[in-house]
C-alpha positions as CSV (number, residue, x, y, z in Angstrom):
1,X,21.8,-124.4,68.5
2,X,19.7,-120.9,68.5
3,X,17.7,-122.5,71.5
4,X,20.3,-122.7,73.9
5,X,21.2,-119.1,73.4
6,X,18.1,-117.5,75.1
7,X,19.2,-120.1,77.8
8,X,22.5,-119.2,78.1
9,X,22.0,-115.4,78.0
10,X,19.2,-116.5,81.0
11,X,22.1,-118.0,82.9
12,X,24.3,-115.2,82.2
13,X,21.8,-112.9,83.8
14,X,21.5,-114.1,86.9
15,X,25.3,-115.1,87.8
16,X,25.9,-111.6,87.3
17,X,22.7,-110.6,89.6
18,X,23.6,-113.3,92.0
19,X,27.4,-111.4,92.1
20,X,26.2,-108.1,92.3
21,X,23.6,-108.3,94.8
22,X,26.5,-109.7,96.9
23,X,28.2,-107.1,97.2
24,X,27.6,-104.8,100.5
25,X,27.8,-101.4,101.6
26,X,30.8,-100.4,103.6
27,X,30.9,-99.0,107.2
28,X,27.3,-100.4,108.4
29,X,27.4,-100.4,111.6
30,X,28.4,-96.2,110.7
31,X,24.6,-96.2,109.6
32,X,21.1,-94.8,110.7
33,X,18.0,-96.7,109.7
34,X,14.6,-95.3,110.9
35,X,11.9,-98.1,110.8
36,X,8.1,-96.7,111.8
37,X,5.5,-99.9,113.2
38,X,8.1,-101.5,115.8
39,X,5.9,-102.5,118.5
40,X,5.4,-105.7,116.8
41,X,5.5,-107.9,113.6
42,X,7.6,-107.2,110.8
43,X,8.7,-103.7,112.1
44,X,10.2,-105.1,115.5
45,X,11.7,-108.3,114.0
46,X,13.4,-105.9,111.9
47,X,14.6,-104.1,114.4
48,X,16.2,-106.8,116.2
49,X,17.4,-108.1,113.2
50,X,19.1,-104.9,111.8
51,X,20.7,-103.6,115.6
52,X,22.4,-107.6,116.1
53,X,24.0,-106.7,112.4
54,X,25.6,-103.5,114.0
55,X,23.2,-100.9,112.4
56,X,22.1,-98.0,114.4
57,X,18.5,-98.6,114.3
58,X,16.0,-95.2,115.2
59,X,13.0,-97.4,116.0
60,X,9.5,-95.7,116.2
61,X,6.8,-97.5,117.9
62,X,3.0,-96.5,118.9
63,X,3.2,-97.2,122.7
64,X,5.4,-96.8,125.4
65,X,5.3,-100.1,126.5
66,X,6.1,-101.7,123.5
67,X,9.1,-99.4,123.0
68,X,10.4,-100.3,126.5
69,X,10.3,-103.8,125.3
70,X,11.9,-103.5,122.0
71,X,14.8,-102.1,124.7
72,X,15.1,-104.6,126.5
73,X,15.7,-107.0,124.3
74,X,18.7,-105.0,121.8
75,X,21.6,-103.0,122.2
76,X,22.8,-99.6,123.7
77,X,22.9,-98.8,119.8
78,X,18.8,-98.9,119.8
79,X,16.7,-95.8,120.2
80,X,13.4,-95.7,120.3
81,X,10.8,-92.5,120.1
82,X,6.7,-92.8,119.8
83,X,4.9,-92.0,116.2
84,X,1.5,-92.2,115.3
85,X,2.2,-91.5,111.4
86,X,-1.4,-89.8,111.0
87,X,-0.6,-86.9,113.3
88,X,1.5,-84.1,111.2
89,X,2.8,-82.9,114.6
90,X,3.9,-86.3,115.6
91,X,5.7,-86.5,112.3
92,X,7.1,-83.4,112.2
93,X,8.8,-84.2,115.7
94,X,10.0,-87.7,115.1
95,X,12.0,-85.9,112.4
96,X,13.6,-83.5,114.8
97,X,14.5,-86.3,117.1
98,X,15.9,-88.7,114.1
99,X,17.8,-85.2,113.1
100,X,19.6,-85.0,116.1
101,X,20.7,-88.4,116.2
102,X,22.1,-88.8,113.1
103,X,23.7,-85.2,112.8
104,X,26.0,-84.5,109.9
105,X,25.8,-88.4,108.6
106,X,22.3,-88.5,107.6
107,X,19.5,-91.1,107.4
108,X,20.8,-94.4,105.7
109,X,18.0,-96.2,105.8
110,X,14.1,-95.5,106.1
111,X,11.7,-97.8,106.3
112,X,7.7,-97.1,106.2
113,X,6.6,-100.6,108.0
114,X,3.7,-98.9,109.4
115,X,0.3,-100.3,108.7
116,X,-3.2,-101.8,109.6
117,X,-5.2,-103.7,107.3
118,X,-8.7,-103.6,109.2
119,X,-11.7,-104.2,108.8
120,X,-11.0,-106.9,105.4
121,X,-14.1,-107.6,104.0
122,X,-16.8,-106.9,100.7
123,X,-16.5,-103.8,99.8
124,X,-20.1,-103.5,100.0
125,X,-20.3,-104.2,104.1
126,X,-18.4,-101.3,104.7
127,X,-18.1,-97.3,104.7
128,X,-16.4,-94.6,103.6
129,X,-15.0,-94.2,107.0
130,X,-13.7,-97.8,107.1
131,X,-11.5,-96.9,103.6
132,X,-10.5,-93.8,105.2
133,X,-9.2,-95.1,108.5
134,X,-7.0,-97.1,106.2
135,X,-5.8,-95.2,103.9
136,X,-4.8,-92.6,106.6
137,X,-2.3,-94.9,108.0
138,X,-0.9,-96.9,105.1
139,X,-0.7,-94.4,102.4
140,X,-1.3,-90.7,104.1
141,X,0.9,-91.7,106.8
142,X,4.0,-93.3,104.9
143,X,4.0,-90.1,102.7
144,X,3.8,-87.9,105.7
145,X,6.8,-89.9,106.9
146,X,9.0,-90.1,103.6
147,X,8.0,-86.5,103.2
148,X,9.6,-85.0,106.5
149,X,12.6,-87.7,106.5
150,X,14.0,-87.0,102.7
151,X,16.3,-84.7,103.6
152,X,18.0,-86.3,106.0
153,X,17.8,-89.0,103.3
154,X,19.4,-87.4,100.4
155,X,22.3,-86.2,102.9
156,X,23.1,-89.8,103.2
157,X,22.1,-90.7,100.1
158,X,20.4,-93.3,101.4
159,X,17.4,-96.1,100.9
160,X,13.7,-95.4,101.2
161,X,12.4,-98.7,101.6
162,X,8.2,-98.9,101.6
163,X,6.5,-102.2,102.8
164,X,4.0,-102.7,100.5
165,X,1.9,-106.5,100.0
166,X,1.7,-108.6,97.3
167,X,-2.4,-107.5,97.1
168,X,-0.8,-104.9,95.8
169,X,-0.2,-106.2,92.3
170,X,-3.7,-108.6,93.1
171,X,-6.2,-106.9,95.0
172,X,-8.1,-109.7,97.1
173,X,-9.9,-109.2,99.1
174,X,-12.1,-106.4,99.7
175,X,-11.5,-103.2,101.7
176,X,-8.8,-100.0,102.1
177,X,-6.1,-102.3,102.6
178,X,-5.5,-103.6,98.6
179,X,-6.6,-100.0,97.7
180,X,-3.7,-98.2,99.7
181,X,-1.1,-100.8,99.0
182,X,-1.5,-100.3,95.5
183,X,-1.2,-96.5,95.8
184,X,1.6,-97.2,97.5
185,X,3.3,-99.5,95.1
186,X,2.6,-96.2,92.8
187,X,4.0,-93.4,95.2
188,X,6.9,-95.9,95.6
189,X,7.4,-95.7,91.6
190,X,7.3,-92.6,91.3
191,X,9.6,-91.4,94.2
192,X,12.0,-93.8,92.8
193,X,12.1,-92.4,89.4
194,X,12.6,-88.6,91.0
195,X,15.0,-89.6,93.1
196,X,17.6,-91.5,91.5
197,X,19.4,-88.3,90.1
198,X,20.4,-87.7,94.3
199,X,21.6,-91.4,94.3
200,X,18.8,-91.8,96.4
201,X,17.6,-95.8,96.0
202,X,14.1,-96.9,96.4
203,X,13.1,-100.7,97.0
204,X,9.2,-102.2,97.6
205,X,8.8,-104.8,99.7
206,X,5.9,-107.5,98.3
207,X,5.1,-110.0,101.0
208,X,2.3,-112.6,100.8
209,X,0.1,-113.8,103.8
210,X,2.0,-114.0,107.2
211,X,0.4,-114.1,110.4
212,X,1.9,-110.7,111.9
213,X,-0.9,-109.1,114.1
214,X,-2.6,-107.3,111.2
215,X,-3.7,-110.6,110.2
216,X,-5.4,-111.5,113.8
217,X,-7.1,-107.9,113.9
218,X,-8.8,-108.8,110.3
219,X,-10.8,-111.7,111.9
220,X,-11.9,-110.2,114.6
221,X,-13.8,-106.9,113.2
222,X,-15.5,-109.0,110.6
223,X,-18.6,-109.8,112.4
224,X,-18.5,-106.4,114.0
225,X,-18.8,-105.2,110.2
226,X,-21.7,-107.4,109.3
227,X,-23.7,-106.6,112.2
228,X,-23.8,-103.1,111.4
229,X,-24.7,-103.7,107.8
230,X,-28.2,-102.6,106.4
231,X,-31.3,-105.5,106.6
232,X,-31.2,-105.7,102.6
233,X,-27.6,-105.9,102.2
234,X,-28.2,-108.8,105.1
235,X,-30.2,-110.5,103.1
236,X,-28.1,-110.2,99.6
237,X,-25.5,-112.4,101.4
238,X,-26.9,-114.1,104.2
239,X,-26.0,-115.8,107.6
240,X,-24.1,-118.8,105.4
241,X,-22.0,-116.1,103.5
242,X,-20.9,-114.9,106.9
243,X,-19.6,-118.0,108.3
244,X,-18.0,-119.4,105.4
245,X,-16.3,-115.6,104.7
246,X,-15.3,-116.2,108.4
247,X,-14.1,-119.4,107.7
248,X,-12.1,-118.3,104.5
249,X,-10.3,-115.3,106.7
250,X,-9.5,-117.8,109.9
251,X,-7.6,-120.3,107.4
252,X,-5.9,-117.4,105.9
253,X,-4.8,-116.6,109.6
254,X,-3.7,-120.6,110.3
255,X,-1.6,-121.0,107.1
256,X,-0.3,-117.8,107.2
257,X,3.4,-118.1,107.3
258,X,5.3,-117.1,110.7
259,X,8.8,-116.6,109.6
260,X,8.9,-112.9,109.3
261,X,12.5,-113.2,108.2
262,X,11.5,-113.7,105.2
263,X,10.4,-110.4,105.3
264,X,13.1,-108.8,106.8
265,X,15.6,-110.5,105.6
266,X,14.8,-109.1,102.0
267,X,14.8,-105.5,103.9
268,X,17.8,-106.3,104.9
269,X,19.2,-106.7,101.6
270,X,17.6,-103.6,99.9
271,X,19.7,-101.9,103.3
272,X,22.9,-103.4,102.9
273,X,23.5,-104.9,99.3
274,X,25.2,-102.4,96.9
275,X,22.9,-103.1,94.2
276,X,19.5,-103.8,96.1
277,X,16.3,-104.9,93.9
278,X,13.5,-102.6,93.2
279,X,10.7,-104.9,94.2
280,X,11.2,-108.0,96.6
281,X,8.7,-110.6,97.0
282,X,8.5,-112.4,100.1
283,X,6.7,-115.9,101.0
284,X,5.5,-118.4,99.1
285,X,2.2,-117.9,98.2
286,X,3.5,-114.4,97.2
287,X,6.4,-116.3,94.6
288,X,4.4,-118.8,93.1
289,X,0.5,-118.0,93.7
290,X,-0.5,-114.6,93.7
291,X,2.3,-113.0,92.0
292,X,2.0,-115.0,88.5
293,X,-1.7,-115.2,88.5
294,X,-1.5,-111.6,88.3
295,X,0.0,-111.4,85.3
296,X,-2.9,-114.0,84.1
297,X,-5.9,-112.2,81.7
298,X,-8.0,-110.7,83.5
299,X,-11.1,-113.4,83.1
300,X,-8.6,-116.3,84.1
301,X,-7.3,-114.7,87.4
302,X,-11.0,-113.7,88.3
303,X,-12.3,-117.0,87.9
304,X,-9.2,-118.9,90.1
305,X,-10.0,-116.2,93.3
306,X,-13.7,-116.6,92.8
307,X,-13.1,-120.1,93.7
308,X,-11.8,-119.5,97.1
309,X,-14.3,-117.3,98.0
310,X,-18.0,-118.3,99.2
311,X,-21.5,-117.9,96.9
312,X,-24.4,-115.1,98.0
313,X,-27.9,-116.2,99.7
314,X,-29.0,-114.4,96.4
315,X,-26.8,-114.6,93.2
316,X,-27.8,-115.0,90.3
């Protein structure tokens, strides 16, 4: 009889998740949600996504063109502005704008979507600068952001929701993007500790592999990365560690999933639901692959990535 009852208080908990995550905010469509990254991806679905639910979406987006776009395709309810999130200034601005949108109400909803993930490779084929670039932009740049907007946020007691990856939790493979996602996953804990006095909520988004832009950009600066690399470190790896590498980040790209509403729908829910979740993982590689060997000892998740990834011209 004792066996059933860690089954039963199992079942318990997640008819009375299941219930309470069901139950949504009032007077959306009464709501501001700035989203930074809309010219395409998960940032522009989302934007779509969130002004057909009624929302009134602030989008941000790096060109012109792809701003005009995202207009053309949504409501009156859409604005747009330009943000690069490494320039203070640009920040600093974007916040004005957002201020005079939303007045008295306040932000609902902010969302740091903003990314880049290039170049992905060894860490040993690439420079400081190549961390750095990264790093500016996914970590530097979403603080920046949250920084300047948190006012406007805690008027609204609002959501601060930051998209962060499931390499996160799992860094694979090499390069500033598993680095910055994982200080982000920090930042992300900490702001949500600090500011859940103002009834402030903060959710993380966790998606796996999907084949958003990002993705595309990673295979095509990796032989730009080895062709700059020093004879010796050349010759550590080799021309076969190359291709195969190549081979590994091009299948990554085909079976990467292309429903990005997985993504957004789960950034939908930390937006709307009463009772949204701290972390959300998204895809299913990120569910049921990366996400539980990462809770694996340390020598048992090491050797299952090793296996997916190619042999040096000289190890030992």
């Amino acid at each position: 009889m004792w066996l059933f009852l860690p089954v039963l208080v199992a079942v318990l908990f997640l008819l009375c998740r299941w219930y309470l995550e069901r139950q949504m905010v009032e007077n959306l469509t009464e709501k501001y949600v700035f989203i930074t990254g809309c010219d395409s991806g998960f940032g522009n679905q989302l934007a779509r996504q969130l002004d057909a639910q009624g929302l009134r979406v602030l989008a941000s987006c790096l060109t012109s063109e792809a701003a005009e776009q995202l207009e053309k395709v949504t409501s009156d309810r859409l604005k747009t502005t330009l943000l690069d999130v490494i320039s203070t200034e640009n920040v600093a601005a974007a916040t004005e704008w957002v201020k005079t949108c939303v007045g008295k109400k306040g932000l609902w909803g902010l969302v740091n979507n903003a990314a880049i993930n290039y170049p992905v490779a060894p860490n040993e084929w690439l420079k400081k600068e190549d961390f750095a670039k990264v790093l500016e932009v996914n970590l530097l740049g979403l603080i920046d952001v949250t920084l300047h907007m948190l006012p406007l946020v805690r008027r609204a007691r609002g959501r601060v929701i930051n998209l962060s990856s499931v390499v996160g939790r799992l860094a694979y493979p090499g390069g500033g993007y598993c680095l910055s996602k994982f200080a982000v996953e920090a930042f992300s804990d900490t702001l949500r500790r600090e500011l859940s006095p103002f009834g402030i909520r903060v959710s993380i988004i966790e998606p796996g592999g999907f084949a958003t832009n990002m993705l595309n950009n990673a295979e095509q600066h990796l032989e730009g990365v080895f062709s700059r690399m020093p004879p010796h470190v050349k010759e550590y790896y080799g021309q076969p560690y190359l291709d195969a590498y190549h081979k590994h980040i091009c299948y990554i790209v085909k079976t990467s999933s292309k429903n990005f509403c997985l993504v957004t729908n789960c950034i939908e829910h930390a937006l709307t639901s009463c009772y949204p979740r701290t972390r959300y993982s998204a895809g299913w590689d990120a569910k049921f692959f990366l996400l539980p060997v990462s809770y694996l000892p340390t020598v048992i998740a090491d050797y299952i990535l090793r296996i997916f990834l190619p042999k040096p011209a000289q190890a030992v």
